[in-house]
C-alpha positions in Angstrom: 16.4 3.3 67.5 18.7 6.0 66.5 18.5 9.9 66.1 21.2 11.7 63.1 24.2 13.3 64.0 24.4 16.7 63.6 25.5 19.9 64.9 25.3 23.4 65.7 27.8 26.1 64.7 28.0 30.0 64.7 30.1 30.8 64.1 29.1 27.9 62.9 29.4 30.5 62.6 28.6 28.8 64.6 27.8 28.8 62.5 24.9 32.3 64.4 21.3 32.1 65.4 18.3 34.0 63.5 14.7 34.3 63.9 12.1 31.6 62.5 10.5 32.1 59.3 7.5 29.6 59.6 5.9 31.7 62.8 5.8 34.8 64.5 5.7 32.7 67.9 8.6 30.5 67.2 11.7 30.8 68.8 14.4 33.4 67.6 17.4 30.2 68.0 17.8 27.5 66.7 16.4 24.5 69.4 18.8 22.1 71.0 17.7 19.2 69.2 20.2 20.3 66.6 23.0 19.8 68.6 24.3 16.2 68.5 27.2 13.7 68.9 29.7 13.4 65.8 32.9 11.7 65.3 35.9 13.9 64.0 36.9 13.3 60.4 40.7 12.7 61.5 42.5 12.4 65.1 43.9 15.9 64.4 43.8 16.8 68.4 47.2 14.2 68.8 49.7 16.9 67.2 48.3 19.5 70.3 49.2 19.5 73.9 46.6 20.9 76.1 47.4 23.7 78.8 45.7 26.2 80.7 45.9 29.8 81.5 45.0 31.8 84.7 42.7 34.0 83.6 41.5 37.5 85.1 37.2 37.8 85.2 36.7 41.2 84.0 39.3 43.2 82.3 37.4 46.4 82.4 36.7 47.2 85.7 38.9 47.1 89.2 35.7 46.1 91.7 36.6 42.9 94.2 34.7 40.6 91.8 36.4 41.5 88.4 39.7 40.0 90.0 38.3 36.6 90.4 39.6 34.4 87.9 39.2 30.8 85.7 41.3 28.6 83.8 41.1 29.4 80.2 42.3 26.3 77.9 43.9 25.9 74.9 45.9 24.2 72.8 50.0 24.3 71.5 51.5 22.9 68.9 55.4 23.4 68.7 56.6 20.8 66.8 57.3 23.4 64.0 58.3 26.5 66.0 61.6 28.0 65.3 62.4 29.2 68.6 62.2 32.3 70.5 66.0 33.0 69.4 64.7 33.5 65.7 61.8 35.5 67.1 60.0 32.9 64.4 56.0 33.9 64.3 53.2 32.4 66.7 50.3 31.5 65.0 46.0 31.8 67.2 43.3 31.1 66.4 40.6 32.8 68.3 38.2 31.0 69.5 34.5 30.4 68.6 31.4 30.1 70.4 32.0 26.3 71.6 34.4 23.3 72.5 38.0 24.6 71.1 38.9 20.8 70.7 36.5 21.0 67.5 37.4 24.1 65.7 41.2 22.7 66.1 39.6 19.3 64.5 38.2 20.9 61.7 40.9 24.2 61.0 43.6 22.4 59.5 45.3 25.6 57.4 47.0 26.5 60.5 48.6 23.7 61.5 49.6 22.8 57.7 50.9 25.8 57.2 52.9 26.0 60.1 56.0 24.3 58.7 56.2 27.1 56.1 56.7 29.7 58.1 58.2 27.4 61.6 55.5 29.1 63.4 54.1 28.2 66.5 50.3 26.9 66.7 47.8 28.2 69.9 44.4 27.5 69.6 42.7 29.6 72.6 39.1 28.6 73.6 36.4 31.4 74.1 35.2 31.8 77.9 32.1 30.3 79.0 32.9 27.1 76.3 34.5 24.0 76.9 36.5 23.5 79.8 36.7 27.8 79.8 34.1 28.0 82.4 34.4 30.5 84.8 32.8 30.6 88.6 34.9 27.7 89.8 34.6 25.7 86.2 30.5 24.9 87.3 28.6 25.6 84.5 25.4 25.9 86.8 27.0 28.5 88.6 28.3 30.5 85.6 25.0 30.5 83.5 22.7 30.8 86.8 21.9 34.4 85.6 22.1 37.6 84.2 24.7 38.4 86.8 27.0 35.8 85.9 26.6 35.9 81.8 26.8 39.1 82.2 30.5 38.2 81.9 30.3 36.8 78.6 30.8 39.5 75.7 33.2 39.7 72.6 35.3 42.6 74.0 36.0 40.3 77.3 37.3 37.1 74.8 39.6 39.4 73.2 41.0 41.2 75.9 41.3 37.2 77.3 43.2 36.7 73.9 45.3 39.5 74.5 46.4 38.7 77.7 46.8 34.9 77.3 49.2 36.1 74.1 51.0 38.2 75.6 51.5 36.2 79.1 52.5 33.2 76.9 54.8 35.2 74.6 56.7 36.5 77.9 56.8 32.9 79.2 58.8 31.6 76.1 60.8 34.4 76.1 59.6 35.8 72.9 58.6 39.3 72.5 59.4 40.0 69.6 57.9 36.8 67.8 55.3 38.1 65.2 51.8 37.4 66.1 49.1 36.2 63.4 45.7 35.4 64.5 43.2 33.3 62.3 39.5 32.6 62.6 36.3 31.6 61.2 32.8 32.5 61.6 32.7 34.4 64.7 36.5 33.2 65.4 36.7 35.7 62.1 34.9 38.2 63.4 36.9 38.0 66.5 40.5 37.9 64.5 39.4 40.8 62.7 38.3 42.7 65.5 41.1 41.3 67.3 43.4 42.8 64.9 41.8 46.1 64.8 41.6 46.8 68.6 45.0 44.9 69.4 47.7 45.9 66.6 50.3 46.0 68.8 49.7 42.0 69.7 48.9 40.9 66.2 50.7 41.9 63.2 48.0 40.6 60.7 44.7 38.9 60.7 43.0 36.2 58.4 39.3 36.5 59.1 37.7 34.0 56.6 33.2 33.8 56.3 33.6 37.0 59.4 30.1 38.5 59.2 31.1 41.6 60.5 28.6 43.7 58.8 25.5 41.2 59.3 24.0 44.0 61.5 20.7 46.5 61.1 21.0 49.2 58.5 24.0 47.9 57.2 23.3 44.4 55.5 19.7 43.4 54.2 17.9 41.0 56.6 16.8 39.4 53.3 20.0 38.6 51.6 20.9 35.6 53.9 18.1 33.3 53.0 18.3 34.8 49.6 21.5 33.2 49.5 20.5 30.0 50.4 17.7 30.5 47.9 20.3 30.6 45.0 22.4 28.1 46.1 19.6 25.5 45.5 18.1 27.3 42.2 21.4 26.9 40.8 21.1 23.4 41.0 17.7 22.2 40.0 15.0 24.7 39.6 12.4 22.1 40.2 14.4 21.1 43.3 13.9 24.6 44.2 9.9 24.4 43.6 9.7 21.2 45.8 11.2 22.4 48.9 9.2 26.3 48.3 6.3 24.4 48.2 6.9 22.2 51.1 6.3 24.3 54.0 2.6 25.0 53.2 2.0 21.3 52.5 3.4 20.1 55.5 1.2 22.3 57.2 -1.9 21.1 56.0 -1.1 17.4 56.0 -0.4 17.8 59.9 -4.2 19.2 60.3 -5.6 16.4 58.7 -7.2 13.3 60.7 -4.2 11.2 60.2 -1.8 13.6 59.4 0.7 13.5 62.4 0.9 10.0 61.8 1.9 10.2 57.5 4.2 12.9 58.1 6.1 10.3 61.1 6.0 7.4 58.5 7.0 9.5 55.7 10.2 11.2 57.6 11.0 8.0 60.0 10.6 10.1 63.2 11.1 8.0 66.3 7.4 9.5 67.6 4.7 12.0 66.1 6.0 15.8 65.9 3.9 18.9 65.2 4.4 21.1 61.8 6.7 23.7 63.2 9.1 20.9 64.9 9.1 19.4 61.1 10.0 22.7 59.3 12.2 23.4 61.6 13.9 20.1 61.5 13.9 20.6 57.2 15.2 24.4 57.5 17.8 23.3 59.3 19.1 21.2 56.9 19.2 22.9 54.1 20.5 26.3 55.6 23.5 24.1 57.0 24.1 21.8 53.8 24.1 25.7 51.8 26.8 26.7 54.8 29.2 23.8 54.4 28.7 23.0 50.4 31.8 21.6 50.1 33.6 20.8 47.1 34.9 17.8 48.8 33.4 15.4 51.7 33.2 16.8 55.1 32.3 16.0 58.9 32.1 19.5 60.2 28.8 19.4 61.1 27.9 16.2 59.7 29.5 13.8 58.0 28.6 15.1 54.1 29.3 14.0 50.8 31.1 16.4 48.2 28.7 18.8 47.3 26.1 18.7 49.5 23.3 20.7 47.7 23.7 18.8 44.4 23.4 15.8 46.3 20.4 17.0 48.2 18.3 18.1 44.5 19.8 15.0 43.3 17.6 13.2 45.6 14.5 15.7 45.3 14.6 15.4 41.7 14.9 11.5 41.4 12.5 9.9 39.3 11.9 6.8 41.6 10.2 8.7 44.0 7.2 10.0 41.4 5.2 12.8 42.9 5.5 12.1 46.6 6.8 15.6 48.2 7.7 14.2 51.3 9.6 11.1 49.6 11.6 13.7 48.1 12.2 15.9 51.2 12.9 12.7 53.4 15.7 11.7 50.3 16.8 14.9 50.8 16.9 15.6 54.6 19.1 12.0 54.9 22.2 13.5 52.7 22.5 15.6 55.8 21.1 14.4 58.5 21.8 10.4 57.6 24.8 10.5 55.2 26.3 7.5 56.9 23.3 5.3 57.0 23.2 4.5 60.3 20.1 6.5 61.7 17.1 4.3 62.1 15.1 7.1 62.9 15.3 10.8 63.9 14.6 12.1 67.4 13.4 15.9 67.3 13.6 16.2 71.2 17.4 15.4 71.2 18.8 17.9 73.5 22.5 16.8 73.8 25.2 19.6 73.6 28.2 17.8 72.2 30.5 21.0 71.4 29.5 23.2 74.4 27.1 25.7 72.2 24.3 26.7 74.1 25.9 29.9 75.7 25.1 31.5 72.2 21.7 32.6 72.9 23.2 34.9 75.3 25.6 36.5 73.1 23.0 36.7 70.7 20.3 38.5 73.2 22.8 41.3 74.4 25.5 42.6 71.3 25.6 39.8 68.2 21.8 40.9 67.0 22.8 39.7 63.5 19.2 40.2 61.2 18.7 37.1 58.6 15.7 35.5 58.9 13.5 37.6 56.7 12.1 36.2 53.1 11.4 37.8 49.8 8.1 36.2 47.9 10.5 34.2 45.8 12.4 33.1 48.9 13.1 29.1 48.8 11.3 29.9 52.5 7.8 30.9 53.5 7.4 34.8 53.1 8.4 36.7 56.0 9.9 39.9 57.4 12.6 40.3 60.6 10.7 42.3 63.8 13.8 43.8 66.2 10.9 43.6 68.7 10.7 39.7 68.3 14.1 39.6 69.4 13.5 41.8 72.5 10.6 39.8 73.3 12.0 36.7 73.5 15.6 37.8 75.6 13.7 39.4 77.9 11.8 36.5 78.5 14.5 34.2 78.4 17.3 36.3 80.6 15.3 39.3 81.4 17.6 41.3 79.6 17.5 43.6 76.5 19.7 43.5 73.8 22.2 46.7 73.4 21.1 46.8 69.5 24.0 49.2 67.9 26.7 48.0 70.8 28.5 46.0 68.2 28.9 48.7 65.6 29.7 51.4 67.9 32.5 49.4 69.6 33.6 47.7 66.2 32.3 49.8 63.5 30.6 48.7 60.4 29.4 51.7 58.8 31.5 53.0 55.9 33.7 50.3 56.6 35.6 51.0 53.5 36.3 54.6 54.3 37.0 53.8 57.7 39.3 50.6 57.5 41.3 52.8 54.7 42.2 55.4 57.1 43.8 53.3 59.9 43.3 49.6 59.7 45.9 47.1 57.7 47.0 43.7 57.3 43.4 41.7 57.5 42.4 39.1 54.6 38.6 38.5 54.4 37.9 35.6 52.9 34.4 35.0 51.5 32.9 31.8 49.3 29.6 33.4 47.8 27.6 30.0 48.2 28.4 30.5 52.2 24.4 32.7 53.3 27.0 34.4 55.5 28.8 35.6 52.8 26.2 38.6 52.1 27.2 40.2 55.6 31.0 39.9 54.5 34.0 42.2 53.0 33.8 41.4 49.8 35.7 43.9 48.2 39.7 45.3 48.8 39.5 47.8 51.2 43.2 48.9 50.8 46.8 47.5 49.3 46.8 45.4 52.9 43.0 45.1 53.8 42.2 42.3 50.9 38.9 40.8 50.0 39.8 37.1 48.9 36.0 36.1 47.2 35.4 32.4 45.9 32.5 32.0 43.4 31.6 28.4 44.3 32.9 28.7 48.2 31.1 27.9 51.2 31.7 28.4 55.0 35.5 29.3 55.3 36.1 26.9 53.2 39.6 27.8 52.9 40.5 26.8 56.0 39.2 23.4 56.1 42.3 20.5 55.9 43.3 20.4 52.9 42.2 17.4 50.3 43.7 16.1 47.1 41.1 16.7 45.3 40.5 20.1 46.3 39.5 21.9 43.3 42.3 24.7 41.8 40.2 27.5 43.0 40.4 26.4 46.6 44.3 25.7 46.3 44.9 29.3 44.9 42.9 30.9 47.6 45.1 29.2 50.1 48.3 30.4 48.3 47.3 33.8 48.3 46.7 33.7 52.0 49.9 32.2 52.2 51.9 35.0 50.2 50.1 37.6 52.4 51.0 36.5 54.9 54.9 35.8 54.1 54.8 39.8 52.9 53.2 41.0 56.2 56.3 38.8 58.3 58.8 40.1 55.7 57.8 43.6 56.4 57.5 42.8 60.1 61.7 41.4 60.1 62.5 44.6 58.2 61.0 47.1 60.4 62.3 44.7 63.5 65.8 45.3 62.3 65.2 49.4 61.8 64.2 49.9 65.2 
């Protein structure tokens, strides 16, 4: 007996949580029977070194407790690194909301490009993921309470970022080496953020799928899904039907006498599960084959074939399997959740955390309150609308906390971003592939000759920082070589100015 592999992600984006839309009562995050084992696509960890950093608790205030401090890893790569001596540029990514190990296994424009420019490669991991555990390393101990997550925000990571890069900087003798920070997902929003509250550490930022205006009154708590919606209507429009009319059949099926059992036979589930474990199980799916629907085969979150979504309405709309709905739907569920044929059967009550995720939900019940879970009538999803008040409901339930709803935009901004960012912001590419649901929370226009808006028709979940493939399609290449030339100008101009003053 075997359960899939698959994964998480906030950022995946991680790869970010969102309510339900099969019940009012459901929970607002996603359960932990999505998080599973996988094996990296490559051995990519063997060109980094690991090392640690002595990190301070709390940067913002000077009580006896905020000077406590953890060991905050990451990883170095020098093999490319001109030296200190040619002040050549240091390349970070900024962590995401898990195990840094696998965004380095699965962010290969960094390192590629490192040779290019003989820049030095840090990825820094996020506290309270990975090994970055504070309160002695104990995970028990760190996420025992409110009093202890309470140590967990976005503005701590990047003031962490911003003292780990300038600590390391000093250490290697190399002030004045040019600093560019890189992320996706959340690691986007936190490069761009990074970028905008720390100019004077980072020269430039690329924040690629960075949903940094996926918050109330600014983006549609519709146009996620609606996203997702597309994505699959594109394809097939009778693979579109089948799923839409999925949800309410499942339903009745499991009240039948019977029923429990059908639905176990018909999706090979290692034992009975109830309707909403089912739809959940099938959202799931399809929201993370839309997020990574590659244009060539992946393992970020599950091993995948090259376009995911085609292959998944290839298998609803095959003719073998006649009318039965859940034939299709089990077809369809395997391209992600069995690509590699070795699942016997799916476990729903899984619970493994593989990649260190489950700190999340409290991110996401304090400051990342990120509205995508409602549905339009013609919604690939059951009809439904987002409640704020769900939200509250179930943090304070969970943590006994209440989220600080606008805390993100009145830190960060959002608002008017365009007429903000054009007054005093610079050197930031936002990279967005319009098949990516995260995409309709993105910058997806230029904001200014150095804040750019790199948008890919047929690109999914920062795509463009994947490893590169040789059959990456043109479009893909060319988005990369713009990065690239962006970021050769903003080094150029960094020299120039570096020999003025």
């Amino acid at each position: 007996m075997a359960s899939p592999s698959t994964s998480l992600s906030l950022f995946l984006f991680l790869f970010l949580h969102f309510s339900s839309s099969f019940s009012k009562t459901s929970s607002l995050f996603y359960s932990s029977l999505l998080l599973r084992p996988q094996t990296p696509p490559i051995d990519s960890l063997r060109h980094y070194r690991t090392a640690f950093f002595t990190q301070i608790l709390d940067h913002f205030n000077f009580n006896p407790q905020s000077y406590q401090s953890f060991q905050q890893r990451y990883l170095i790569n020098d093999t490319y690194w001109g030296g200190a001596a040619e002040n050549a540029p240091i390349f970070v990514y900024t962590g995401n909301e898990g195990n840094i190990e696998w965004f380095a296994q699965n962010t290969g424009f960094i390192l590629e490009s490192a040779p290019k420019f003989r820049a030095l490669v840090v990825f820094i991991e996020h506290r309270f993921y990975g090994k970055s555990i504070p309160f002695g390393g104990d995970e028990d101990v760190a996420n025992r309470n409110s009093s202890t997550l309470g140590f967990l925000s976005s503005t701590q990571a990047l003031a962490d970022y911003a003292t780990l890069i300038t600590d390391l900087k000093r250490n290697l003798t190399a002030i004045d080496s040019p600093v560019v920070v890189f992320g996706g997902s959340y690691g986007g929003m936190l490069a761009a953020w990074f970028r905008l509250k720390y100019p004077h550490v980072a020269i430039g930022a690329i924040a690629s799928s960075a949903p940094i205006l996926q918050f109330e009154n600014i983006t549609s708590p519709y146009s996620f899904n609606n996203i997702i919606t597309q994505d699959f209507k594109s394809e097939s429009q009778n693979c579109y039907r089948v799923i839409k009319g999925s949800w309410q059949k499942i339903d009745m099926v499991a009240n039948q006498p019977g029923g429990p059992q059908l639905l176990r036979k018909s999706f090979k589930f290692c034992k009975p599960a109830d309707s909403q474990s089912i739809q959940n199980w099938l959202y799931t799916a399809i929201l993370y084959t839309a997020m990574t629907d590659y244009p060539t085969p992946s393992n970020f979150l599950n091993p995948l074939p090259a376009y995911p979504v085609k292959q998944m309405c290839k298998a609803i709309d095959d003719p073998t399997t006649g009318n039965d709905t859940f034939a299709k739907l089990y077809g369809a569920a395997n391209v992600y959740y069995n690509y590699t044929g070795t699942a016997t059967c799916f476990d729903l009550d899984d619970d493994s955390d593989p990649h260190d995720l489950g700190d999340w939900t409290w991110q996401a019940c304090t400051e990342l309150i990120l509205p995508t879970g409602a549905n339009t009538e013609d919604s690939i999803f059951p009809a439904s609308t987002w409640h704020y008040a769900d939200r509250v409901h179930y943090c304070k339930s969970l943590f006994d906390v209440e989220p600080r709803r606008f805390w993100i935009t009145t830190h960060f901004g959002g608002f008017n971003i365009e007429r903000v960012l054009k007054r005093f912001g610079s050197n930031i590419i936002f990279f967005n592939g319009l098949r990516d649901p995260w995409s309709g929370g993105g910058v997806l226009k230029n904001i200014s000759s150095s804040i750019i808006a790199i948008v890919a028709k047929e690109g999914a979940h920062h795509v463009d920082l994947r490893f590169s493939d040789p059959n990456d399609p043109k479009w893909v290449k060319d988005v990369r070589k713009q990065e690239l030339n962006i970021i050769r100008d903003w080094l150029s101009q960094y020299y120039l100015d570096l020999a003025q003053y």
